[in-house]
GUSETI-792315 format. One line per 4 residues: number of its first residue (from 1); their letters; for each residue x, y, z of N, C-alpha, C, O. Coordinates in nm, 2 decimals. Layout:
N
NUM	a	X Y Z X Y Z X Y Z X Y Z  ...
***
This chain:
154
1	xxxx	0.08 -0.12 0.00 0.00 0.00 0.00 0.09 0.12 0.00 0.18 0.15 0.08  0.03 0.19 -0.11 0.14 0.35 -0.09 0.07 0.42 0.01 -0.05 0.41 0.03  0.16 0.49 0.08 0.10 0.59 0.24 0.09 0.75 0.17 0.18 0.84 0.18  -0.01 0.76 0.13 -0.02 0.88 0.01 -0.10 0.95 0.07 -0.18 0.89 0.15
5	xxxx	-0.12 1.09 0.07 -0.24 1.20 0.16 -0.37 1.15 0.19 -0.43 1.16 0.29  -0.39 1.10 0.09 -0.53 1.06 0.10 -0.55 0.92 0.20 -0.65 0.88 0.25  -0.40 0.82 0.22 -0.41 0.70 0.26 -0.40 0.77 0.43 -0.46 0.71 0.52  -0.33 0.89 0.46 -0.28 0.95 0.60 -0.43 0.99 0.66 -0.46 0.99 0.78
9	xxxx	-0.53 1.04 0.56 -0.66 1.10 0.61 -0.74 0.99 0.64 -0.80 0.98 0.74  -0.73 0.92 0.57 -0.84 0.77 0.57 -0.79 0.75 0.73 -0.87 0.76 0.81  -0.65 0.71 0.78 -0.62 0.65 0.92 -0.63 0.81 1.01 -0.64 0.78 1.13  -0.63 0.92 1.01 -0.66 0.97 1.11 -0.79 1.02 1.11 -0.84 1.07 1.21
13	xxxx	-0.85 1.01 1.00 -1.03 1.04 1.01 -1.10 0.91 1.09 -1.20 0.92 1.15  -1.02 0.77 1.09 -1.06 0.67 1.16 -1.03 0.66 1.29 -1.11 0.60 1.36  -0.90 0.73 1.32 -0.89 0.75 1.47 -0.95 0.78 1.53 -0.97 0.72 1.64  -1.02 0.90 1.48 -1.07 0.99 1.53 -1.25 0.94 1.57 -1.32 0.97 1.67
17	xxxx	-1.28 0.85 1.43 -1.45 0.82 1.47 -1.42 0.68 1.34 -1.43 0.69 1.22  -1.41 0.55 1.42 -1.43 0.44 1.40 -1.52 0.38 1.32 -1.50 0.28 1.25  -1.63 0.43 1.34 -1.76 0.39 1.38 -1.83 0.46 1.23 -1.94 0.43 1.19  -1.74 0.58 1.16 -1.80 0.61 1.08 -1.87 0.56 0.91 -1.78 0.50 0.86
21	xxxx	-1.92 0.56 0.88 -1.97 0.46 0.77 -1.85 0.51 0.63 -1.77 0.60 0.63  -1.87 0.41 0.53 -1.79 0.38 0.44 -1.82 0.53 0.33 -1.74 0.59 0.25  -1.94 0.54 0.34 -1.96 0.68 0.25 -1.94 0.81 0.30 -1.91 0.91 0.23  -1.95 0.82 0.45 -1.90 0.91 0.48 -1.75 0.97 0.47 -1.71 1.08 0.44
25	xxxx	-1.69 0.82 0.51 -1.51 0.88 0.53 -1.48 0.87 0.38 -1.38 0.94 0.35  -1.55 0.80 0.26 -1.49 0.83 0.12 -1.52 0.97 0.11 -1.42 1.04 0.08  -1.62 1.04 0.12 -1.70 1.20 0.07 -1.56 1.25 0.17 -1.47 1.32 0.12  -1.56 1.23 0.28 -1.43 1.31 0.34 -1.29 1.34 0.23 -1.24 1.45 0.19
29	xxxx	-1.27 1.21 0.20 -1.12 1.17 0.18 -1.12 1.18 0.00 -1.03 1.16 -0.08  -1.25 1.22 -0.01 -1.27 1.27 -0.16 -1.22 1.14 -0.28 -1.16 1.17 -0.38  -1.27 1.02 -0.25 -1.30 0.91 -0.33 -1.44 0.86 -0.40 -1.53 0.93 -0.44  -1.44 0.73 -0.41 -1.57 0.70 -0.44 -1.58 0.57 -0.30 -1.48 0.51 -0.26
33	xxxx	-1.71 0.55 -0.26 -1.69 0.43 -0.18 -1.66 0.35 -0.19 -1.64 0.29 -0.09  -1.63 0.28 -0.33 -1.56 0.15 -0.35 -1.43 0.13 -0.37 -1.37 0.02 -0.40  -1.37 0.27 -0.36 -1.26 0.29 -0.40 -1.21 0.30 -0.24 -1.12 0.21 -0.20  -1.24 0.37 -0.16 -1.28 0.41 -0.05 -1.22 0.25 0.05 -1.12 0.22 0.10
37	xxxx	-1.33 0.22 0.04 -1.34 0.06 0.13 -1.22 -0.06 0.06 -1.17 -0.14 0.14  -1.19 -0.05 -0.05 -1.03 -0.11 -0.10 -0.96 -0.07 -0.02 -0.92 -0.15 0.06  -0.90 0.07 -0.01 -0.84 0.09 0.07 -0.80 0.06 0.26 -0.70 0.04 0.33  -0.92 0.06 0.26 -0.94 0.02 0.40 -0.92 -0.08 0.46 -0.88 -0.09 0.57
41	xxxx	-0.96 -0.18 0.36 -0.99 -0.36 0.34 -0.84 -0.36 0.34 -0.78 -0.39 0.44  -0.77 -0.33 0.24 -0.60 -0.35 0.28 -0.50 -0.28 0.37 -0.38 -0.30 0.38  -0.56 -0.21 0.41 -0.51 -0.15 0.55 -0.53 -0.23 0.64 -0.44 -0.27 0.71  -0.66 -0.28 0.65 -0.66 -0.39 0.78 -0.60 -0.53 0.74 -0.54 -0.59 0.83
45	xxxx	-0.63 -0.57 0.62 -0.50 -0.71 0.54 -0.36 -0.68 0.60 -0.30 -0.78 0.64  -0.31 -0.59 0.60 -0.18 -0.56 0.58 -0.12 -0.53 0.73 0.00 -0.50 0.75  -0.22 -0.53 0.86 -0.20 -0.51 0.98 -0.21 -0.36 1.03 -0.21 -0.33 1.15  -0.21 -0.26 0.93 -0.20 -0.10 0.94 -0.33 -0.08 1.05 -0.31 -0.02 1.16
49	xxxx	-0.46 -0.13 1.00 -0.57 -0.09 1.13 -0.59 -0.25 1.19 -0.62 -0.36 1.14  -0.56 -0.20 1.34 -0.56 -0.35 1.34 -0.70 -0.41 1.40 -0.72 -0.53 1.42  -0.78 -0.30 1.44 -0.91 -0.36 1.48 -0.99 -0.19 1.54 -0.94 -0.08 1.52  -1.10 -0.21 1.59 -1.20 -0.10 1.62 -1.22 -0.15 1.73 -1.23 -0.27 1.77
53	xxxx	-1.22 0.00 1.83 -1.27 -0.04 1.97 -1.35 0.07 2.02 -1.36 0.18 1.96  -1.42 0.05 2.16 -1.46 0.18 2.18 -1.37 0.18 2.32 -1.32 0.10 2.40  -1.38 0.38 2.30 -1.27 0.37 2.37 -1.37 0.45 2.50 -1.45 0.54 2.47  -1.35 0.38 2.65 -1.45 0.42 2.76 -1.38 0.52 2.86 -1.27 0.50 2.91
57	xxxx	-1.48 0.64 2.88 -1.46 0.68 2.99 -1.43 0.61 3.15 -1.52 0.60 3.23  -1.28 0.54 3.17 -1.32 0.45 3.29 -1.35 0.53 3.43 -1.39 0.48 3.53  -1.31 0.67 3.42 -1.36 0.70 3.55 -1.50 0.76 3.56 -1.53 0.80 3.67  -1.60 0.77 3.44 -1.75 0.78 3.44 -1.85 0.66 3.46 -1.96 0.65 3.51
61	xxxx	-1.71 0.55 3.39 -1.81 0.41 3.36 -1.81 0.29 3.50 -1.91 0.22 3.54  -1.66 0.32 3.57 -1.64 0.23 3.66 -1.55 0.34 3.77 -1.46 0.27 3.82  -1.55 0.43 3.81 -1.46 0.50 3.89 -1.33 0.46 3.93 -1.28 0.46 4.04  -1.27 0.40 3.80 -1.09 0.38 3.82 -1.04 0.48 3.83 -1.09 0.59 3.81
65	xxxx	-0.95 0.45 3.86 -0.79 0.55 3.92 -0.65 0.52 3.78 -0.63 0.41 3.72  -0.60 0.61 3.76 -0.50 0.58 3.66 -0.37 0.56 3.72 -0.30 0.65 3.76  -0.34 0.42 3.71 -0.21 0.49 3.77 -0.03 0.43 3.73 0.01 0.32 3.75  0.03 0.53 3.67 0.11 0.49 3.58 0.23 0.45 3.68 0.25 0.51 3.79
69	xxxx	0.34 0.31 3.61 0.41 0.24 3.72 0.51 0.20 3.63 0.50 0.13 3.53  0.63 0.26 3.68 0.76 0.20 3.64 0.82 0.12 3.68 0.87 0.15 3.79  0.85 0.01 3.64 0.94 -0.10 3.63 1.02 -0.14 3.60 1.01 -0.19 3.49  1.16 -0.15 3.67 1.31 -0.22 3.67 1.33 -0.38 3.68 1.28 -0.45 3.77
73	xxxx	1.37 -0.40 3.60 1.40 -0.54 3.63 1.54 -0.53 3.65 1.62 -0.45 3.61  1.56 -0.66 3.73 1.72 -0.70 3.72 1.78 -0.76 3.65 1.87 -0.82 3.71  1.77 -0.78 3.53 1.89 -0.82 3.42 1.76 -0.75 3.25 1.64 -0.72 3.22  1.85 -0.75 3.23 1.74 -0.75 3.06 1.81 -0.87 2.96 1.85 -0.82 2.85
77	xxxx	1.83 -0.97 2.98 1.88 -1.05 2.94 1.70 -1.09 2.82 1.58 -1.09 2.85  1.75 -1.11 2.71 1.59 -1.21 2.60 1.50 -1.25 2.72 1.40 -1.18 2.76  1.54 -1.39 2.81 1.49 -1.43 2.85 1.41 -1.37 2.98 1.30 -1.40 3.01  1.47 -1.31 3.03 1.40 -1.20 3.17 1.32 -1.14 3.12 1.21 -1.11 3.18
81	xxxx	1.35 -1.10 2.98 1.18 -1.00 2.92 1.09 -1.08 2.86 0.98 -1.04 2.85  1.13 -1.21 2.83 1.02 -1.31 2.77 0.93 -1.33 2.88 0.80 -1.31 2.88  1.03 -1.39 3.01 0.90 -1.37 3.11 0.89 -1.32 3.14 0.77 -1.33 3.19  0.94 -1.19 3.18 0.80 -1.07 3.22 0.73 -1.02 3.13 0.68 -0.91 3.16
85	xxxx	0.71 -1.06 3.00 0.62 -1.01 2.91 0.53 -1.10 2.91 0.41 -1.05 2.91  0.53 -1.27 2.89 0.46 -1.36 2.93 0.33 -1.33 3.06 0.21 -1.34 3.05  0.40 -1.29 3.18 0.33 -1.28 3.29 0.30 -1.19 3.29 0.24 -1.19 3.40  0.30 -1.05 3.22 0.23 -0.92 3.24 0.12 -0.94 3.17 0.02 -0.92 3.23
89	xxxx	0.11 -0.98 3.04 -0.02 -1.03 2.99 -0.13 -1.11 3.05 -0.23 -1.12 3.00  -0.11 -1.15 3.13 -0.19 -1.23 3.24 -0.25 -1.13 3.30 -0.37 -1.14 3.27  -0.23 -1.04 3.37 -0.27 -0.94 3.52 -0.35 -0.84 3.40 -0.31 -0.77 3.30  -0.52 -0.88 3.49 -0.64 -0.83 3.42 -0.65 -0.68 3.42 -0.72 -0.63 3.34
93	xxxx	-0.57 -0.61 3.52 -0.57 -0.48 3.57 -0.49 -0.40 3.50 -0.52 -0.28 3.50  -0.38 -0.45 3.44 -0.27 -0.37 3.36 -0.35 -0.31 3.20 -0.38 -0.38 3.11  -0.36 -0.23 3.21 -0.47 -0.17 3.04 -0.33 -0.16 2.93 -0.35 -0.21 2.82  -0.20 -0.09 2.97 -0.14 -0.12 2.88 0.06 -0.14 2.90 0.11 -0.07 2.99
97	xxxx	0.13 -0.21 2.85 0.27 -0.22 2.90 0.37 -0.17 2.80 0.37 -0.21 2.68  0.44 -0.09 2.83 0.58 -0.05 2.79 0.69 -0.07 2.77 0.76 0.00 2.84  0.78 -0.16 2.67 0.91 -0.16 2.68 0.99 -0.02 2.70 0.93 0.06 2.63  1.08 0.05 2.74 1.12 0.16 2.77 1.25 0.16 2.75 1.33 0.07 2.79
101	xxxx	1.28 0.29 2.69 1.44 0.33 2.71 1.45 0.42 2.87 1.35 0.44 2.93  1.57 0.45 2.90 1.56 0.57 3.03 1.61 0.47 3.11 1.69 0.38 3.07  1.56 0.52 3.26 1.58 0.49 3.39 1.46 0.36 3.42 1.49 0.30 3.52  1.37 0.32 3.38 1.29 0.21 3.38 1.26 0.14 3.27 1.25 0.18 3.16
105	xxxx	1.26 0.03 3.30 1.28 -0.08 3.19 1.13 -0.08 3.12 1.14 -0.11 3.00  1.03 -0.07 3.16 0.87 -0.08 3.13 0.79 0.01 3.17 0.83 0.07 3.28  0.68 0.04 3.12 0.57 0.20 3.21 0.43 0.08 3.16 0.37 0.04 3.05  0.43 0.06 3.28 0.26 0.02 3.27 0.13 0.14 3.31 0.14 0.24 3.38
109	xxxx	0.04 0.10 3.25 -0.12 0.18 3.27 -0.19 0.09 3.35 -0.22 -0.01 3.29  -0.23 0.11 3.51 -0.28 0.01 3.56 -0.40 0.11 3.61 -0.39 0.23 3.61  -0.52 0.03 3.65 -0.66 0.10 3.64 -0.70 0.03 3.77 -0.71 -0.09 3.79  -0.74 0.14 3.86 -0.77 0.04 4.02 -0.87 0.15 4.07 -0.84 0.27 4.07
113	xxxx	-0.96 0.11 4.10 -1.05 0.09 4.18 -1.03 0.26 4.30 -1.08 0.37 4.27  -0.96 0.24 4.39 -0.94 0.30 4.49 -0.78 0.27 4.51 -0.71 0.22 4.43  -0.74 0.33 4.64 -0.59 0.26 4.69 -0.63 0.20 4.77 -0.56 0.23 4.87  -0.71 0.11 4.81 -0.72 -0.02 4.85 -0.64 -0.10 4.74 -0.53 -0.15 4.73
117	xxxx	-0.75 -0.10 4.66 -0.75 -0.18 4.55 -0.63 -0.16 4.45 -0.60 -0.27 4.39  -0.57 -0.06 4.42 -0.38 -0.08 4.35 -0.31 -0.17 4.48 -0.24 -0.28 4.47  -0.34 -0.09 4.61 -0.26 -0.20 4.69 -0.28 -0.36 4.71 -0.20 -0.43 4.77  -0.39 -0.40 4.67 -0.41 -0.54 4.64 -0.34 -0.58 4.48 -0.27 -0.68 4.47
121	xxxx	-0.36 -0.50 4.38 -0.30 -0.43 4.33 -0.12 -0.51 4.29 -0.08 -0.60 4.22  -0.08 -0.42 4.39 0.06 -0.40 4.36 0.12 -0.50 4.42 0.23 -0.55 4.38  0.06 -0.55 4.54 0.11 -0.70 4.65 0.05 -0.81 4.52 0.11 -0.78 4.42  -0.03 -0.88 4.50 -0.13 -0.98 4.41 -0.02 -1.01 4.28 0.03 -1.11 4.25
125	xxxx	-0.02 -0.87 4.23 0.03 -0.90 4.07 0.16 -0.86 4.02 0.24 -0.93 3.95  0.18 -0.68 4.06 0.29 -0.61 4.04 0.41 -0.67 4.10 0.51 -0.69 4.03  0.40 -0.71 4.23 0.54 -0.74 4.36 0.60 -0.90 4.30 0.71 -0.95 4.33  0.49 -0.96 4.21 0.52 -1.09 4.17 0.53 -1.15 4.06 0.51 -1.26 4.02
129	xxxx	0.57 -1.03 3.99 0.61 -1.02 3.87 0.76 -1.08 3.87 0.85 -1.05 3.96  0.80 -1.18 3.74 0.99 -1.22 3.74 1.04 -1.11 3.73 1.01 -1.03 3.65  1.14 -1.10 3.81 1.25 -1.04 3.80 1.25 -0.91 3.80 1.33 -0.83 3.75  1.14 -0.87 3.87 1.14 -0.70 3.93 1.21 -0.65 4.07 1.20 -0.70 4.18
133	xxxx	1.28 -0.57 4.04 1.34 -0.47 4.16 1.35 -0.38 4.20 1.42 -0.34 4.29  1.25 -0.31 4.13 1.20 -0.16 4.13 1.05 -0.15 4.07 1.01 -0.17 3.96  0.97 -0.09 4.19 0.85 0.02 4.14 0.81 0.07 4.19 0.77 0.06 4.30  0.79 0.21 4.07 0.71 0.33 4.12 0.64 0.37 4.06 0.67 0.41 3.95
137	xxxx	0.50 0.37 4.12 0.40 0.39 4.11 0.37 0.57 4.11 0.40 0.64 4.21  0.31 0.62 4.01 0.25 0.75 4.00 0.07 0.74 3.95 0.02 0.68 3.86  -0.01 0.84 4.10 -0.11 0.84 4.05 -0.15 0.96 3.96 -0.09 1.07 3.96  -0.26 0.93 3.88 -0.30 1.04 3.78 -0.42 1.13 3.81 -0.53 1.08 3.82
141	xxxx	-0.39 1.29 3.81 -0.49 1.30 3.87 -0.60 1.34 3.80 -0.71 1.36 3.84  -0.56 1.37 3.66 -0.66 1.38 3.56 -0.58 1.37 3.38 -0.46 1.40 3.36  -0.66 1.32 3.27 -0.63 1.33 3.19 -0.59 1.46 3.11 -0.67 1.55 3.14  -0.53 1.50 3.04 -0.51 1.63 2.98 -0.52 1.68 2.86 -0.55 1.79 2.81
145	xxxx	-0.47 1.51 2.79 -0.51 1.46 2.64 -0.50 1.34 2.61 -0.41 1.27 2.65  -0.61 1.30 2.52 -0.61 1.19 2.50 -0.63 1.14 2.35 -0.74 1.11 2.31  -0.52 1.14 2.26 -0.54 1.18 2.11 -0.62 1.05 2.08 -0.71 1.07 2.00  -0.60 0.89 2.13 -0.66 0.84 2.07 -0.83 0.85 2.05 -0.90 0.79 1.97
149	xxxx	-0.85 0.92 2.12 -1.03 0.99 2.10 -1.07 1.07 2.02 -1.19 1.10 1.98  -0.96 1.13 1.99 -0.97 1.26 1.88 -1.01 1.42 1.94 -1.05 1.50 1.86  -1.00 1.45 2.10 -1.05 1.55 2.14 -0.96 1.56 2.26 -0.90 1.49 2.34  -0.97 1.66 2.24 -0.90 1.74 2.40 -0.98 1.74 2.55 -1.10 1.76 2.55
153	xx	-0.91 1.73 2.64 -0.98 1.73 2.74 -1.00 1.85 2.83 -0.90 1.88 2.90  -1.09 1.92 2.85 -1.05 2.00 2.94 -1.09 1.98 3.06 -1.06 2.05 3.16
***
């Protein structure tokens, strides 16, 4: 697929609203719909979009807490990241994981409840994780932006 203006508009007109019908984002992106929906059909063939989701308010829907947590391990050897990448996929609570350059080896997005609940949290799943020796935990106290929604927050 060439990544040509019109292929850059089709993926951020989709960012932005998923959900939009095939005639509308062609009339946007100045095609025809059949021409339109090829394009798309091989964007998602080719791994470029790789699926549709909705994306939730979790502190309207469920009153989560955000709270972002860096992680040191002690070696970075293949194998130390295989399993902590293995077992971070497991822990229902983690929304998303980080490989990292810097001073932490990983930045997870973890979503809790209260601080009861990260501290069940951080004993349960974070503390027993392989081959961690560092974490720090930062809570969030509000969002500020969130591009994958397509809107600013104020």
């Amino acid at each position: 697929m060439i990544f040509d203006r019109i292929t850059e508009s089709i993926l951020r007109i989709l960012q932005h609203d998923g959900r939009l019908s095939n005639a509308e984002l062609a009339q946007r992106v100045g095609l025809s719909p059949s021409a339109c929906l090829r394009r798309v059909r091989l964007l998602e063939e080719q791994g470029v979009i790789r699926g549709y989701r909705a994306i939730i308010d979790e502190r309207s829907a469920h009153k989560l807490t955000t709270v972002i947590v860096q992680i040191t391990l002690e070696r970075l050897t293949d194998e130390s990241l295989r399993r902590f990448e293995a077992r971070i996929r497991e822990c229902p609570d983690i929304r998303e994981c980080y490989l990292m350059t810097g001073e932490a080896d990983y930045l997870l997005h973890v979503a809790a409840r209260d601080l009861a609940d990260y501290e069940r949290i951080h004993k349960e799943e974070l503390s027993r994780l392989p081959g961690v020796v560092r974490i720090q935990s930062n809570f969030a106290i509000r969002p500020v932006v969130q591009r994958w929604t397509g809107q600013e927050l104020s």
